[in-house]
N, C-alpha and C positions, 0 to 999 in steps of 0.2 A: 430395217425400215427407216422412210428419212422421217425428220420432221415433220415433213409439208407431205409426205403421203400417208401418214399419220393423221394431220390434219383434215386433209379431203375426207379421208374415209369415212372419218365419225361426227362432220358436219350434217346434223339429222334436220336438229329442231328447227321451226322455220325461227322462232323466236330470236334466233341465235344471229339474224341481220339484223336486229336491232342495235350488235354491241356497235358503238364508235370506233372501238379502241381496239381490233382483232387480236391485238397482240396476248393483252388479258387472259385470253381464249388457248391454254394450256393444259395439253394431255401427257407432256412428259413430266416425269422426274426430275426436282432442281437439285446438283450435286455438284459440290464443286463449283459452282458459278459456269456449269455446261447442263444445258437439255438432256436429257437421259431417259432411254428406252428402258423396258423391261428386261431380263433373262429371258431372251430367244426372242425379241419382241414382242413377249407377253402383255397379253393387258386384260382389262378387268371394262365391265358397259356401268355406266353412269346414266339412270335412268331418270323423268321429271315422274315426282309421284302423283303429279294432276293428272296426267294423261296416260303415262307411261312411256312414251315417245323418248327414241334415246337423244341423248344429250352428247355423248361422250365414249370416247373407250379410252381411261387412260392408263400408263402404264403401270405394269407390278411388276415390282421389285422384291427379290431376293434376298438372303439373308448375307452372302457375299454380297452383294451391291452395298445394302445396308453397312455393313465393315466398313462399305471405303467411304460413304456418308460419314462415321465415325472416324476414320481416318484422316478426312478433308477438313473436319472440323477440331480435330486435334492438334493437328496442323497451323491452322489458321487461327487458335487461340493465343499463344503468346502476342502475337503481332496484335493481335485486340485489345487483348490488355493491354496494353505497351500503351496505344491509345492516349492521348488527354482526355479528359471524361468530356471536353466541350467540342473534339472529335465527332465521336460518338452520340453524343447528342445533337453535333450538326449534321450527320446521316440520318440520324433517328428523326427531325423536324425535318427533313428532305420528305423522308419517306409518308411520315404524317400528310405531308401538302399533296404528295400524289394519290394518296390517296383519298383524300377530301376532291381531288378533281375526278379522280371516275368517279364517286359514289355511285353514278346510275348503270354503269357497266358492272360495277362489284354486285349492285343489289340485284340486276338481270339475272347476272350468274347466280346467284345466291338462290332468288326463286323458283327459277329454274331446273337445279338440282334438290333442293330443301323444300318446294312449294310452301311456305309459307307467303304472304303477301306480298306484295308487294312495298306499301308503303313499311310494314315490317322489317320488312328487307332492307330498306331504307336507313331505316332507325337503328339496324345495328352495325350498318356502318359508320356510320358518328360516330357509336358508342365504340365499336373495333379503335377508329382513329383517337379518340379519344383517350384511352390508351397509350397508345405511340407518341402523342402530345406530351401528356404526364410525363412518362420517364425519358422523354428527350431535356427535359428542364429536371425532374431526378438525378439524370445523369452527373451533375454537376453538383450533388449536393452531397455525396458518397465523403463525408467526413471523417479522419482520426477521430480520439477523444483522446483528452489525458487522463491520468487515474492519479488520484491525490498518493504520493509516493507510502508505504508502511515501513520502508530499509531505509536507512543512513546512508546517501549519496548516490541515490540512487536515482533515475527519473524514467516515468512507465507511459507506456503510449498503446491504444489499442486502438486497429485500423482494421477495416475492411478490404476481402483480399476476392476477387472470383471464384466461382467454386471450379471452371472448367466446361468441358464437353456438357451440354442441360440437354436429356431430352423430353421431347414435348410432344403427347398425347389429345388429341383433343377431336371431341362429339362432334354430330352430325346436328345438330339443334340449333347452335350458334356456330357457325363456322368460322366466322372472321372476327368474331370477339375472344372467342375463345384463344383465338390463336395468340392474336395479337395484347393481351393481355397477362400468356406468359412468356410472349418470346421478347416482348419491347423492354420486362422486367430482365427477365436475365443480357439481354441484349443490353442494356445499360449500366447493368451493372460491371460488363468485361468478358461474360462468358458466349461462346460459341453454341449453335443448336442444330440438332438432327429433331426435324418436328414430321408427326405421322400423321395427320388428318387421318376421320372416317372416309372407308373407302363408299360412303352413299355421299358423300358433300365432297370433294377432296378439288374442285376447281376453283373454291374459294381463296383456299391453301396457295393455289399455285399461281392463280393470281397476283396475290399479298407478295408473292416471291419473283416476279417480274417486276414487280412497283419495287420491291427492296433492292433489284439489281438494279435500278433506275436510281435508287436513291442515292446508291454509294456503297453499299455493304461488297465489303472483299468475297471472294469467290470463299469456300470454305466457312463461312460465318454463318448463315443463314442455309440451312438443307430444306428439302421437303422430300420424304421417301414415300412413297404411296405402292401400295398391294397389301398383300392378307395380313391381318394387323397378328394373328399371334406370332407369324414369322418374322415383322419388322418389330414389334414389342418387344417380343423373346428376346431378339439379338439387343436392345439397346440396355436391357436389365441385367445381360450378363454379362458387359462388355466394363470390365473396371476404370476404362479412360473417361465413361457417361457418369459424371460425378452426384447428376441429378436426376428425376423425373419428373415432371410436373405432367397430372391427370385430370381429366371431367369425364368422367360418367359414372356407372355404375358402382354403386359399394361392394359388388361379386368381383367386377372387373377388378375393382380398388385393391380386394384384397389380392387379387392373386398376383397383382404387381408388384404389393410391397413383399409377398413371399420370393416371388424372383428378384428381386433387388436384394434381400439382407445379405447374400453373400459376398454382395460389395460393399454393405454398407451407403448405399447411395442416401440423399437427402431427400424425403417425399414433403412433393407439397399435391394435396389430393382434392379436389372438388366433388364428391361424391354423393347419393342419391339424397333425396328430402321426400319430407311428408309434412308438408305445412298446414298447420292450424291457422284457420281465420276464426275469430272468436268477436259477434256482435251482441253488444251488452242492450238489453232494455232503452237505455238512455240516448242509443246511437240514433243521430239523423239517419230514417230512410232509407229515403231518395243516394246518398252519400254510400249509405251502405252496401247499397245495390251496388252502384257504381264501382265502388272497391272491391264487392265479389265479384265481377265480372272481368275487370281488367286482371285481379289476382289471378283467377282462374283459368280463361282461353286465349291470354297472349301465344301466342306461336302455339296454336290449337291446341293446349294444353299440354304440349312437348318442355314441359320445361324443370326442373328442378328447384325453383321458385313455386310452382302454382300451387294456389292452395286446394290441397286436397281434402279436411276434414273443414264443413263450416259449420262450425255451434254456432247457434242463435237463442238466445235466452230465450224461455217462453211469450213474457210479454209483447213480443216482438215477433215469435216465430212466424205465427201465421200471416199476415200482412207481408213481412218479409217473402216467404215461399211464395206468392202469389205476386209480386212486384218482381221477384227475381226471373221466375219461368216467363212472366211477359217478355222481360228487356233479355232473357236467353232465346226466346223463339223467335223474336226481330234481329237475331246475329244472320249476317248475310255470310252462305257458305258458295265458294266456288274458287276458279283455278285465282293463284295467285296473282297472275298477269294481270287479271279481270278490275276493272277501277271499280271501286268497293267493296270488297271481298273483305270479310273478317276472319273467314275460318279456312282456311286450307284444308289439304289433306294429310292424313299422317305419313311417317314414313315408310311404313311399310306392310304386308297383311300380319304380321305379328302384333303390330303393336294393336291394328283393328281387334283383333282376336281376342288379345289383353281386356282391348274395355269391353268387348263382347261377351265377357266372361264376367270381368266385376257387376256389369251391372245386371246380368241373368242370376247371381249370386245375389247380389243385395236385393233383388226383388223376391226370388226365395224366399228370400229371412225378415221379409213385411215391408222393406220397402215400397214407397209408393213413386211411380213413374209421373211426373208433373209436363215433361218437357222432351222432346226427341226420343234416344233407345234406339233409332236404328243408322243405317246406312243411310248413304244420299248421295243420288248421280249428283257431279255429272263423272262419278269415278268408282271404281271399288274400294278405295282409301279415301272415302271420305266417310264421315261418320257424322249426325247429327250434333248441335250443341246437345246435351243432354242435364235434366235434373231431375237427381233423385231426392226426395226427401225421406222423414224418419226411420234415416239409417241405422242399422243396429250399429253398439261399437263391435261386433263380432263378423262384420261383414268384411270379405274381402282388401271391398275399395278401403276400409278404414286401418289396411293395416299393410297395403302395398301398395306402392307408389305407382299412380296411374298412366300419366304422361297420354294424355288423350281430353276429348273436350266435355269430359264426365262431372258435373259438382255432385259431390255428398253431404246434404245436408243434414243436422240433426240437434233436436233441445236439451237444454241445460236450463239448471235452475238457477244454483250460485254460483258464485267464483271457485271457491276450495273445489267444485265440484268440478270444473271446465278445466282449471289449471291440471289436476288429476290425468283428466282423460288427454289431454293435448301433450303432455309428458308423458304418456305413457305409450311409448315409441322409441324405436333404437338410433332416428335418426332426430338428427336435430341444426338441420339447415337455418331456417327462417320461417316463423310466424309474425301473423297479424293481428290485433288488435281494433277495432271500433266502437267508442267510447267518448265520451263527452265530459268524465267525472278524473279530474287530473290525479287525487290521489289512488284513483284505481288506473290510471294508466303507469303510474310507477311502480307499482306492486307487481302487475302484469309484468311489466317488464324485467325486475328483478325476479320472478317467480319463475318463468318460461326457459325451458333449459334448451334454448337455440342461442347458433352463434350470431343471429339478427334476429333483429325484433322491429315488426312496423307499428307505428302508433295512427292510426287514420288518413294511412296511404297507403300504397304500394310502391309507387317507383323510391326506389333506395339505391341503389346500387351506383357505381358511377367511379372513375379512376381513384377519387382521393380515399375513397373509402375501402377499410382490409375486410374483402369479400372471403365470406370462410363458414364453416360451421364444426361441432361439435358430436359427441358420440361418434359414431357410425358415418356422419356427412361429411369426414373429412379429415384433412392436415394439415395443417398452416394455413397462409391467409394468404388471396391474389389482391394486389389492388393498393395504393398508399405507398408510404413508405417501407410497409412491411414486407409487401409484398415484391422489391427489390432485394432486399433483405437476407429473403430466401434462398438466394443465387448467389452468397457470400459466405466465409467465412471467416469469424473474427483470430486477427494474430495478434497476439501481445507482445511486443516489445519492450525488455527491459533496460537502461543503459548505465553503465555505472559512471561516475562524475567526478569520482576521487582522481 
């Protein structure tokens, strides 16, 4: 099948004249720096989950296809390397700029397959591009060191080397950050990628990969394979030339990656699930408080591995709190992301409905009390009310599995020793939060809390300079800074004798 009868086919959505830029507007496979069909011209439908209206059929690919993904990009690594680093950093700022010019084509597609909002939509392509900014200017900061010599005539140098073939995994949540957060890092640092987007978001992907063929990236550097991910996953964790993985989602998914990976020994860098504590103390402003339960909470309709799942609230505080919160939850405007002011989408899918359908039938059970939403809400079947529960037990469901839906669990604490206890007492340990007014108790908190972020009377944290990562269970290594180039290196030591 050609391209362009590809195209006709699965042009559904009307929304879909709005792009500028048709080109963006990509149902193949990018391989090799050529369009690429499925095995037999297979494909897979790409649904909008506001409406359900298709979007899309794009294609699925194989686990031979996949091979030569890995093949194109093994290929195409030496010559990358080879690179000057300000090469590659002036593709990688190419790419940056085209991207900052669609923004509103990238965020269309993004809504549209992801229903999340629109201006949401918005916001993470910045944050996507933002990324590619960073390690365009990264690029060129990949330094030797020298090592104070301990032999007699000797002199020792340790430099940073690519690790090779990277491949890159990445959710349906954040499609274009996710992506370009671990491919701009290995992209700069010298290494080649076969990257899988989820197959519910995967036009983001292959957008990001017509702006990179725009930019300058060699045919073979940059892939995107799309179809059923355990058969494209499979093949890149067993393929010993994929020197890397880098992953976002699930800590089930997590692990079963890194059990296919050990036989090569691959290098994981993991983003895996969270359960975040938000903890407001007595002393907390509010009004402020609210504010930071709410943004923590239903950004991208509570799909996210950031939100906070369990919120202590000291007692002094509790009540007033609960009551200020379910106002400012039941004034969230829920509808299609398109819509100009919509705050709450739909989720992705009836699983995940089902999911919170379940926690919160469970924590009412077990004496919760229902302050705020609990059900469904046209104008969709995946849509689901803001909802709030308060005095949730800790033995309830929601407090001990990760929601990913527009669910808060509220519940009181009396002291600190007692909040720190219960907010540790979890396998994962992404990012908590903190609101608080008393400085010596926000540095205890923070040294006490066993996540690999900690918010102190915010939520937005995150952002290129900083090593985005967590602990326990949430993960491996860090994306984001200098570290998170890092990861797509390996150090060689050099020793020289001088006699």
């Amino acid at each position: 099948m050609s391209a362009h009868a590809h195209f006709a086919r699965s042009l559904r959505h009307d929304a879909l004249d709005r792009l500028t830029d048709r080109r963006l507007y990509r149902e193949l496979a990018y391989v090799d720096g050529h369009w690429t069909t499925g095995a037999s011209a297979g494909s897979f439908e790409v649904t909008d989950p506001a409406s359900g209206a298709t979007v899309a059929f794009v294609a699925s690919l194989d686990a031979g296809q996949t091979g030569k993904a890995i093949d194109a990009a093994s290929r195409a690594f030496p010559a990358w390397k080879a690179l000057l680093p300000r090469e590659r950093s002036k593709i990688l700022r190419n790419w940056f700029d085209l991207i900052v010019a669609a923004k509103e084509d990238l965020a269309l597609l993004m809504t549209l397959e992801q229903g999340k909002p629109l201006a949401e939509s918005r916001g993470e392509i910045d944050y996507a591009a933002s990324f590619v900014e960073w390690y365009a200017e990264e690029a060129k900061r990949v330094n030797a060191e020298s090592v104070t010599s301990h032999l007699p005539g000797a002199e020792m140098i340790v430099r940073r080397e690519p690790l090779g073939v990277v491949g890159v995994v990445t959710p349906w949540n954040f499609p274009s950050a996710m992506l370009t957060r671990k491919a701009a890092a290995a992209l700069a640092a010298g290494c080649t990628i076969v990257a899988h987007p989820s197959s519910e978001t995967p036009l983001s992907a292959l957008a990001l990969a017509e702006l990179g063929e725009r930019a300058g990236l060699p045919a073979g550097v940059f892939n995107v394979v799309t179809g059923d991910a355990a058969t494209i996953v499979g093949r890149l964790c067993e393929d010993a030339r994929v020197r890397a993985m880098s992953f976002t989602g699930s800590t089930e998914i997590g692990r079963l990656i890194a059990a296919q990976c050990a036989p090569t020994m691959k290098r994981l860098v993991m983003e895996l699930g969270g359960h975040a504590p938000l903890i407001v103390f007595d002393d907390a402003d509010l009004d402020r408080a609210v504010r930071i339960a709410v943004d923590a909470k239903f950004a991208t309709s509570g799909q996210d591995c950031l939100a906070a799942n369990r919120i202590y609230v000291q007692c002094g505080l509790y009540d007033a709190f609960c009551a200020a919160y379910a106002a400012r939850i039941e004034a969230l405007k829920v509808g299609n992301g398109l819509a100009e002011g919509t705050e709450i989408g739909p989720l992705m899918h009836e699983r995940a409905v089902k999911k919170v359908e379940e926690q919160v039938a469970d924590a009412q059970a077990r004496g919760a009390r229902l302050l705020a939403g609990g059900k469904r809400q046209a104008p969709g079947s995946l849509f689901y009310l803001p909802t709030l529960l308060a005095d949730v037990p800790d033995d309830a469901l929601i407090m001990h599995e990760e929601t990913f839906g527009p669910v808060a669990a509220v519940a009181p604490f009396d002291s600190e020793d007692e909040v720190i206890a219960r907010a540790n007492d979890t396998e994962y340990g992404l990012v908590a939060y903190v609101v608080t007014e008393n400085g010596a108790r926000q540095r205890r908190l923070a040294n006490a809390l066993e996540y690999g972020m900690v918010a102190v009377n915010r939520v937005k944290i995150t952002g290129a300079p900083i090593p985005f990562g967590g602990v326990k269970q949430s993960g491996l290594g860090r994306e984001g800074s200098r570290h998170g180039l890092e990861a797509f290196t390996d150090l060689k030591y050099v020793c020289l004798d001088l006699a």
